[in-house]
C-alpha positions in Angstrom: -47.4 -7.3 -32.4 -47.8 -6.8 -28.3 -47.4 -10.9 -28.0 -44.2 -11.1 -30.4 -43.0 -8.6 -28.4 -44.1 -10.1 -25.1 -42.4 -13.1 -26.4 -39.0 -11.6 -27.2 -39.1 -10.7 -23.7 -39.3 -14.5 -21.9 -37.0 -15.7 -24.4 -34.2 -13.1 -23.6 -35.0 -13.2 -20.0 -35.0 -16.8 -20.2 -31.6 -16.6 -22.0 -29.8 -14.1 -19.6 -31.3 -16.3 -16.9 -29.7 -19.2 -17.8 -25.7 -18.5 -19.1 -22.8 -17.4 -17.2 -19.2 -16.4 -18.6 -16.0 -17.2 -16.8 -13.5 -14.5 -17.8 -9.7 -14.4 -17.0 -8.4 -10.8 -16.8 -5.4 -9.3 -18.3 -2.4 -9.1 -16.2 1.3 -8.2 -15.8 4.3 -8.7 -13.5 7.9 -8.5 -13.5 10.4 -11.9 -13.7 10.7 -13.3 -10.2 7.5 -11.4 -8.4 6.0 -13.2 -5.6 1.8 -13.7 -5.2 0.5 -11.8 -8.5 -3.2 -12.4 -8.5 -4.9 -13.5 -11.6 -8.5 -13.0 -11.4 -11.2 -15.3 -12.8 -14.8 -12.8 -13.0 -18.4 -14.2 -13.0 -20.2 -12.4 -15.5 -23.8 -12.7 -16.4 -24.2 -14.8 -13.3 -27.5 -13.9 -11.7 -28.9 -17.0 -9.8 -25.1 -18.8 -10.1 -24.9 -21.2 -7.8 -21.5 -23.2 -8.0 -19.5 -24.8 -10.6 -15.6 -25.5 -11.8 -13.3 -25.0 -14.5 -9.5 -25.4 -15.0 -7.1 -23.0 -16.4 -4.0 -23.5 -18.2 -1.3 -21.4 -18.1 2.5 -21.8 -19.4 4.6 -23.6 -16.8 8.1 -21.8 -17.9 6.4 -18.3 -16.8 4.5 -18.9 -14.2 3.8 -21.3 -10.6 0.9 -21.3 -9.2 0.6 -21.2 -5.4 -2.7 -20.5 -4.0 -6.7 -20.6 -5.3 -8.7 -18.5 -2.7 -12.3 -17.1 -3.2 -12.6 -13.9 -5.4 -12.0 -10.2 -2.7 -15.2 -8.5 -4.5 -18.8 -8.9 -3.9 -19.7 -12.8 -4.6 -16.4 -13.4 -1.8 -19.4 -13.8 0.7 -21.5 -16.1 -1.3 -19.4 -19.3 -2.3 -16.5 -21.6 -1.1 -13.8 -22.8 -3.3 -11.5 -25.7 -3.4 -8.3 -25.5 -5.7 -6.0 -28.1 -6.9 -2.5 -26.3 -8.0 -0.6 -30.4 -8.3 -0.5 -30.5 -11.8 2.2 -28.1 -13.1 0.3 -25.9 -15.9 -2.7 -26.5 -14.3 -5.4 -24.9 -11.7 -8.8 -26.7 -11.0 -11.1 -24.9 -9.1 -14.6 -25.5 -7.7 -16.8 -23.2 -6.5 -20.1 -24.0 -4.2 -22.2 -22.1 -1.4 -25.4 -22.0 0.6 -26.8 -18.9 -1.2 -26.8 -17.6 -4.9 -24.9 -14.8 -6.5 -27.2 -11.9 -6.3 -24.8 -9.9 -8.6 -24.6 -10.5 -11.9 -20.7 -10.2 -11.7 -17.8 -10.0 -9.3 -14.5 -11.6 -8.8 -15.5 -15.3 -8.3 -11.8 -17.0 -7.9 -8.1 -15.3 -7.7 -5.3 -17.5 -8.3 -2.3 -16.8 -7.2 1.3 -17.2 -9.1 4.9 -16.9 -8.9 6.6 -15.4 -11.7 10.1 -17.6 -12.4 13.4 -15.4 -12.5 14.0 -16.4 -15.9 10.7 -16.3 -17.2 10.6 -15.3 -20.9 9.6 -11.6 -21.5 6.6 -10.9 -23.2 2.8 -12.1 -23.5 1.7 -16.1 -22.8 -1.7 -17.0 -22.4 -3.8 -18.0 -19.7 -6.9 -20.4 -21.0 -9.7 -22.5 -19.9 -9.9 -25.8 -19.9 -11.3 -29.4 -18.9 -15.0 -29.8 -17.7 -16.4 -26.5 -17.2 -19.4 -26.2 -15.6 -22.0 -23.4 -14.1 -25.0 -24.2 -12.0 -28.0 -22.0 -11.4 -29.9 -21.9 -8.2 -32.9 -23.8 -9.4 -30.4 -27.2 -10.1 -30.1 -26.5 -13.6 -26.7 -26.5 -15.8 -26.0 -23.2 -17.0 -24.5 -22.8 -20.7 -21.0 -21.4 -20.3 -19.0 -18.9 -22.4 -15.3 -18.3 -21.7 -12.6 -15.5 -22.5 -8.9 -16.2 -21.7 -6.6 -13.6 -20.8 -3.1 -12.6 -21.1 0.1 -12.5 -18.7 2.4 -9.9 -19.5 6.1 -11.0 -17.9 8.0 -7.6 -17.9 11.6 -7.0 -17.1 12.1 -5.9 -13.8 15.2 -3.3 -14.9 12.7 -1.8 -17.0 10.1 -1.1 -14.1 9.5 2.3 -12.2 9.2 1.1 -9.3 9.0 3.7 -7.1 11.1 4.8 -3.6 10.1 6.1 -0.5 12.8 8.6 1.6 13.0 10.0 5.1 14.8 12.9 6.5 14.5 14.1 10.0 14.3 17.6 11.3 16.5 18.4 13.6 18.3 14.9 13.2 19.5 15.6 17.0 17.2 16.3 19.6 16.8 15.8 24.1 13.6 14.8 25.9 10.8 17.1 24.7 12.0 18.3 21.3 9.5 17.8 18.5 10.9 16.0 15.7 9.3 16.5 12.0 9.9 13.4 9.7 9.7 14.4 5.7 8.1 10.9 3.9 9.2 11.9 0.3 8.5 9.7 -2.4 10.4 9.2 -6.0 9.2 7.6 -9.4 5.6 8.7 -8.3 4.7 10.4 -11.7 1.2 8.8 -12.9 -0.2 7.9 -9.7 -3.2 8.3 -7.7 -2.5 7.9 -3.8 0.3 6.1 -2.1 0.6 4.9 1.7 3.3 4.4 3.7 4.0 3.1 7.1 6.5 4.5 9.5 7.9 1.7 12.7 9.1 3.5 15.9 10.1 2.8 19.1 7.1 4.5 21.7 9.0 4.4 24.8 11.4 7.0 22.9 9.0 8.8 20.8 5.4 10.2 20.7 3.1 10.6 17.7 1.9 14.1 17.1 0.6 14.9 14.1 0.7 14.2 10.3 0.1 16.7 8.2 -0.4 15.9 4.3 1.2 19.0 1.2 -1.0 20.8 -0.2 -1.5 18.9 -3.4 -2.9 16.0 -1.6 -5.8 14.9 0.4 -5.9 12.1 3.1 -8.5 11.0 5.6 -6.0 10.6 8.2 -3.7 8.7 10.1 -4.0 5.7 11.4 -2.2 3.9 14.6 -1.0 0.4 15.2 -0.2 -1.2 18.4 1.2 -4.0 17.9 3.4 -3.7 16.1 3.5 0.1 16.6 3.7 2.1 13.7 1.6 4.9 12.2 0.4 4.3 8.3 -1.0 7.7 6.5 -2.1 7.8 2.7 -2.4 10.4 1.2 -4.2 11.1 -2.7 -4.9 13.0 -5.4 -8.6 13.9 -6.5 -9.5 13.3 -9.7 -5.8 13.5 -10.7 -2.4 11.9 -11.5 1.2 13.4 -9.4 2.8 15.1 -12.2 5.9 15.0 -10.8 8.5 12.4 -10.3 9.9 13.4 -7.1 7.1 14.8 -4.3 6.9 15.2 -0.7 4.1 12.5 0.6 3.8 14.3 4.3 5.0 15.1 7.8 5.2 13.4 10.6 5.8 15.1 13.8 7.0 13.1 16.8 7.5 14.3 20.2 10.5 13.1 22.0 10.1 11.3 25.4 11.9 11.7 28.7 13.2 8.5 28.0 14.9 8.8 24.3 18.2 7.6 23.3 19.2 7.5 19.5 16.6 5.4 17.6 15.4 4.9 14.3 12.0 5.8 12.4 11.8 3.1 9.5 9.5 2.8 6.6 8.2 -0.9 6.6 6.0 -0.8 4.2 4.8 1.1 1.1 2.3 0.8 -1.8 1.5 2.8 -5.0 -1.5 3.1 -6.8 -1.3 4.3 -10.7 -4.3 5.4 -12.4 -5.5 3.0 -14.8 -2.9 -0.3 -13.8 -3.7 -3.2 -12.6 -3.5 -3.8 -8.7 -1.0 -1.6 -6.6 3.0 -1.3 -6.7 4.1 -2.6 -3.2 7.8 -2.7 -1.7 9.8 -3.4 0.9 11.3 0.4 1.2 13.9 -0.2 3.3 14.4 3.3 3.9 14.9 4.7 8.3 16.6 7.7 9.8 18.6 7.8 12.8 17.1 10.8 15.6 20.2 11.1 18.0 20.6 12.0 21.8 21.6 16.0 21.4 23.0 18.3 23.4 19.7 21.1 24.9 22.3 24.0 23.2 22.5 22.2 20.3 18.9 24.3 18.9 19.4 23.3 15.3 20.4 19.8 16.4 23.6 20.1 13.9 25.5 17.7 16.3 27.8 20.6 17.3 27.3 23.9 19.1 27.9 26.4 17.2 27.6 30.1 16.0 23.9 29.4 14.3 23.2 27.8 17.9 24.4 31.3 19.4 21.9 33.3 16.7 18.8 31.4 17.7 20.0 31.8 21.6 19.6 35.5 20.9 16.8 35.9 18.9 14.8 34.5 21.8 16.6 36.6 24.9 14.3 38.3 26.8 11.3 35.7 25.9 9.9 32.6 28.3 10.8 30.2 25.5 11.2 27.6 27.6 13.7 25.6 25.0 16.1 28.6 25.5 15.6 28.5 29.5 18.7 26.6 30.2 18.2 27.8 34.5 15.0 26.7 34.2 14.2 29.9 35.9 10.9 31.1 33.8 12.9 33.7 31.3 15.7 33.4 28.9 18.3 36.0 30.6 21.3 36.5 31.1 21.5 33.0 33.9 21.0 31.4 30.3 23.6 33.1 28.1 26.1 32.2 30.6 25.1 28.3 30.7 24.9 28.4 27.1 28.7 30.1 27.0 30.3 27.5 28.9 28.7 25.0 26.8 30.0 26.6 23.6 33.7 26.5 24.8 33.4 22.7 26.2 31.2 21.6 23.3 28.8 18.5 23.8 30.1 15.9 25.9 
């Protein structure tokens, strides 16, 4: 009994050793998409040490435009030439100094462009021509496939979500700190989303992001060149339940230089639990902070009686956005300034 089970053992070792499986995933994109990645998996490929295969795909959905090495762990480990000539055709080859350790990752991504008038619905994605595996030890590996499927959906059917920006006050001088409201729509079944904010620094100053209550972040991060600030912000364990959320703040601090400028979201991306990849746009979405007048507190455009309220609730204090005299104390000095500038108006 111990040497048919001893046995069993080589012969399944020797088995697993020496068979690999290419595998095309399952994937989805909506008529006219640019770069969706269709990823070709090693699996059961411990000691896989090169080897090529061609896929097929229909040539009325799809274009393909790019074969790069897989983005997971076996990246490191292999090169790979693509041939992308032959419409409804990808040829890839994969070699490399060292073996794949793991017994799976992503070994190629390919990547295509979905044709505006692509038909709706599934085609297939298939193997094809001389596939072949290698193992480490110069042997040929036996190879298994699985094709997969691309999904073409109809872009007016799509969620695709939004990012807005509001700015408060919208008017503001040298000094003022503006807050910056990143609010996001169509965000119902997702798991984090990131957005970057562009702004000009000789006009504005970072302060602070502060993410709601309902989400978690790590941080911020800063970019110099360009200059922008990207925060992401998540959910633990959950999906955003509602459509419509706010993502975060972003509070700027106006420089001695500002002039009107703009604070534009550049970039976005949305991640939805259980999808494949993330949902990235071109938001397109800015708000204009304009050059205000210092009695203009609620940065209305307009000085007004609500200007006058806030004037007064801080009489007496050393508020020093209230200290039109500059003298140390909001008195009386300062109600006059802010009088004739009532009358007059900005100018």
């Amino acid at each position: 009994m111990a040497r048919v089970t001893i046995l069993l053992f080589i012969l399944l070792h020797t088995a697993n050793l020496h068979a690999a499986r290419y595998e095309i995933s399952d994937t989805s994109g909506v008529q006219g998409a640019k770069s969706v990645e269709v990823k070709v998996w090693l699996r059961d490929g411990d000691g896989y040490a090169g080897g090529q295969f061609e896929i097929k795909y229909d040539q009325n959905v799809l274009t393909a435009t790019e074969v790069v090495a897989g983005s997971h762990s076996l990246a490191s480990s292999f090169l790979v030439n693509g041939n992308i000539n032959e419409l409804g055709s990808v040829k890839a080859v994969i070699a490399g100094p060292t073996k794949a350790k793991q017994t799976e990752g992503v070994l190629v991504v390919v990547r295509f462009n979905i044709k505006e008038n692509a038909p709706l619905g599934n085609s297939s994605i298939t193997f094809g021509g001389d596939i072949k595996a290698f193992h480490e030890n110069q042997t040929n590996l036996s190879v298994q496939t699985s094709p997969g499927t691309f999904i073409t959906l109809d872009p007016n059917t799509i969620p695709l979500f939004g990012i807005l920006l509001t700015a408060d006050p919208p008017r503001a001088t040298s000094g003022d700190s503006v807050a910056v409201e990143i609010r996001g729509v169509k965000l119902q079944g997702a798991v984090g989303v990131t957005v970057r904010l562009a702004y000009d620094p000789t006009k504005l100053e970072f302060s602070n992001f502060k993410a709601p209550e309902n989400f978690v972040s790590p941080g911020e991060k800063l970019s110099e060149n360009p200059r922008y600030i990207e925060i992401g912000v998540a959910t633990l364990g959950e999906t955003i339940q509602t459509d419509t959320s706010l993502i975060g703040t972003v509070t700027f601090r106006v420089a001695p230089t500002f002039l009107t400028t703009n604070i534009t979201s550049s970039f976005a991306e949305l991640r939805r639990k259980g999808a494949e990849g993330f949902e990235t746009i071109d938001p397109k979405s800015s708000v204009e902070i304009s050059e205000g007048c210092v009695e203009d507190f609620d940065g209305s455009g307009e000085i007004d009686f609500r200007d006058f309220f806030l004037f007064a609730e801080n009489f007496g204090t050393n508020n020093r956005r209230f200290d039109l005299d500059e003298d140390g104390t909001v008195g009386l000095g300062d109600f006059l300034v802010f009088a004739q500038r009532f009358v007059t108006g900005c100018e």
